[in-house]
N, C-alpha and C positions, 0 to 999 in steps of 0.2 A: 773426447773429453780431455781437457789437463791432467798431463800427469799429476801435479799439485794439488788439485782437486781429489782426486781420488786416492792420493796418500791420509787429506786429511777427512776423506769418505770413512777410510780405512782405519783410522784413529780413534773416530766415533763409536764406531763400530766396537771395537774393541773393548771400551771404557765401557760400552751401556752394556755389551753380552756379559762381562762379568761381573756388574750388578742386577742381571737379572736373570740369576740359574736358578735352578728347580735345585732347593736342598736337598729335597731328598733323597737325591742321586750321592751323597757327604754321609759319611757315619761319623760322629766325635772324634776326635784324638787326644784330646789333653781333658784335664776333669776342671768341672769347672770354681772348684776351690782354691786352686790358682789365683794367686795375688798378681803375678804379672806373666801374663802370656807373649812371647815371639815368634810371630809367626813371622815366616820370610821365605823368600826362595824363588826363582824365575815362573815356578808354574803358578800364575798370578789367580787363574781358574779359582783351582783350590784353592788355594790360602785366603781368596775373598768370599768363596762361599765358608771356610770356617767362622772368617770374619763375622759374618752375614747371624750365622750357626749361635757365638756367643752373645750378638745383639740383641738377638731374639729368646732367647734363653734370661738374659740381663732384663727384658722389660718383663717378661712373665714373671720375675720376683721382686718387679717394681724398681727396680733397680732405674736411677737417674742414668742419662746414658750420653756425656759430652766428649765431641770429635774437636779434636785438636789441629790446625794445617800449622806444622811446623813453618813452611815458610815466613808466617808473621806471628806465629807464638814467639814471643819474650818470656825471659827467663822469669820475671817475676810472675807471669801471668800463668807458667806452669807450677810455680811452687805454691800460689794462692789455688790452684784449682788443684790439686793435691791433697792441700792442708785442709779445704774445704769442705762443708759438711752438705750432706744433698739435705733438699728444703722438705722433702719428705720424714728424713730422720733414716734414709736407708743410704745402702754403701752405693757408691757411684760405680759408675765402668767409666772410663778414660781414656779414648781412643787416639795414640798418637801414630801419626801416619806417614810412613817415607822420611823417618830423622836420618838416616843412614846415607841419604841420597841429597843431605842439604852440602851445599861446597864447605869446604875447610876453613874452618874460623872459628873463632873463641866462642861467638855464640854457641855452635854446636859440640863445642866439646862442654860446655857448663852445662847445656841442655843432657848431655847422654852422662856427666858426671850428679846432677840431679836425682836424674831416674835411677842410676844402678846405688844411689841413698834410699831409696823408698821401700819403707818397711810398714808402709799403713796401712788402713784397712780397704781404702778404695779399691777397687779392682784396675788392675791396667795393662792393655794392649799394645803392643808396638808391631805395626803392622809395615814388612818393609816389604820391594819388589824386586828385591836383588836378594843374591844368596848371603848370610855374614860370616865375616871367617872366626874361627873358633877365639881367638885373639879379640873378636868385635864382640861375641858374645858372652867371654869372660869377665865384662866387666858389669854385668849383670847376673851376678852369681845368685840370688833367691830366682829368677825367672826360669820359667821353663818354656824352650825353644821349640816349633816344630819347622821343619825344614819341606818347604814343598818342591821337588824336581820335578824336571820334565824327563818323561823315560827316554831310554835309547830306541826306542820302538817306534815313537812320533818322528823321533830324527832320521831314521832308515825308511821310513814311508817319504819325508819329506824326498829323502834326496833320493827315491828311486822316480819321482815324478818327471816326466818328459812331453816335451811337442812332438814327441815321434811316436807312431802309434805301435801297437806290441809288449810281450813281458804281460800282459792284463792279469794275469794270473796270479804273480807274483805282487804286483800292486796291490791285488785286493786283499792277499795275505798278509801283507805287511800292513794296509787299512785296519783289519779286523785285533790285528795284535796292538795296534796303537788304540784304537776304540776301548778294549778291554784295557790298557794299562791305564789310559789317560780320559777316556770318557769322550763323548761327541762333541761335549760344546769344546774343550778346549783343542782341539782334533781340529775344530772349527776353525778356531782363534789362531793357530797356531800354520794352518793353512791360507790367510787372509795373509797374515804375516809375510809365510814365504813368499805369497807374489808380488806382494809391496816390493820386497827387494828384491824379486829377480825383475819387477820393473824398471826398478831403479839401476840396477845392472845391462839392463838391457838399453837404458836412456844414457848410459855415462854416467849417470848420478850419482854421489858421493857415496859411498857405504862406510859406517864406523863398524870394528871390528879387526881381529886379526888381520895378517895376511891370506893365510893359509882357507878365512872361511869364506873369505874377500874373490878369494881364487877359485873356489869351488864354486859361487854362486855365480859368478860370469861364465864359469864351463857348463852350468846347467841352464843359466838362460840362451846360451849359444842356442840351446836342444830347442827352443821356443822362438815362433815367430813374433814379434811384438802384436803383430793383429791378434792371436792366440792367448798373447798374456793379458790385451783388455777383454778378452770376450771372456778370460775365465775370470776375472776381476769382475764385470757386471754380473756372471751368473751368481758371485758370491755374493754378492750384493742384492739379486732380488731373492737369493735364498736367506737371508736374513732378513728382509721386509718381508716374506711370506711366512716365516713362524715366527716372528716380531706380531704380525697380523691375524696371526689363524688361519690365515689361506691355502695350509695345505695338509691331507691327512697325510702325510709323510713325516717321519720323522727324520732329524739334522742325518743321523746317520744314515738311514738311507739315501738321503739326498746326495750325501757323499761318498755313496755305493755307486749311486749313477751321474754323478759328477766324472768320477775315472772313465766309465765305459765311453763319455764323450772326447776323452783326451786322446 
């Protein structure tokens, strides 16, 4: 199969697993009297099941509930929907999404000087996929931030993985400690991930990113033969059409108990 294809196998993937987590694997973090909520942070898992968490919350009290794509939101068309009253007579939720992540331009700084004005009753989200630096969230001083990371735990499982067989022991340990900080589905996500780019590593393929992470991930696809890195590309893939499907009494994390024992 093209690599190409299965990069953007891998993208799909990604997008529909984290709209469609089991909440109630999420406990609250922020109340939801909050006027403006920021959520942000690379661990995209979480931060879109809180998303998920206040939407659902928001229609239980009837609350109006409109998503914004910055890309083609205009300035005027965030200040009318602001200023705007829901057709109900209740307070709205306001969902703006990835302002953080629009390129440099006047558009976007009137957009994020707008919002860090809003003192009204609407309720509002700003939901980004990058982490902001405290400098980015200063200028939103009524909002309250939560910041979702990825542990160090997912990282140290990531990078003990190998095409060489051995260590199993340690693998599964450093699995069981990333499942417990980080949860199976993003354990999931976060392992899709890494073979996209040790594929891409392995193909010549451009990686954006440091040098230093640029250099590690070509020394661990070394450890993998490319046949190895599409057969574990497919398994991941039909293990996401099998509990996508119902097809299997296993759970992701088991799955990914015996995903290792095959590496």
């Amino acid at each position: 199969m093209n690599l190409k294809i299965l990069f953007t196998l891998s993208k799909n993937i990604l997008i529909d697993q984290e709209l469609t987590l089991n909440l109630l694997d999420y406990k609250p973090y922020l109340a939801d009297t909050d006027t403006m909520i920021i959520l942000h942070g690379d661990n995209t898992t979480q931060s879109r099941a809180k998303l998920a968490e206040l939407i659902q919350s928001a229609k239980q009290k009837n609350q109006e509930v409109t998503r914004l794509e910055t890309k083609k939101l205009t300035l005027a068309e965030l200040d009318t929907t602001l200023g705007s009253s829901s057709l109900f007579g209740t307070n709205k939720l306001i969902i703006v999404e990835e302002l953080h992540s629009l390129p440099n331009s006047n558009k976007k700084k009137d957009l994020i000087k707008l919002l860090s004005k809003h003192s009204g009753s609407e309720d509002v989200v700003l939901w980004e996929k990058r982490a902001l630096t405290a400098t980015m969230l200063k200028k939103f001083p009524q909002a309250k931030a939560q910041a979702f990371k990825t542990s160090n735990q997912v990282f140290k499982w990531l990078d003990s993985l190998s095409g060489k067989t051995g260590n199993l022991k340690n693998k599964h340990s450093l699995l069981t400690e990333a499942l417990n900080s980080d949860g199976e589905y993003f354990c999931f996500l976060m392992l899709l991930r890494q073979v996209r780019l040790l594929l891409q590593a392995k193909d010549s393929g451009k990686i954006k990113g440091p040098p230093f992470m640029i250099s590690k991930l070509k020394s661990q696809a070394s450890s993998f033969s490319l046949p190895q890195l599409l057969q574990l590309h497919q398994r991941l893939l039909q293990m996401d059409y099998s509990h996508k499907t119902s097809n299997t009494q296993l759970s992701l994390a088991q799955d990914l108990d015996l995903l290792l024992l095959g590496m």
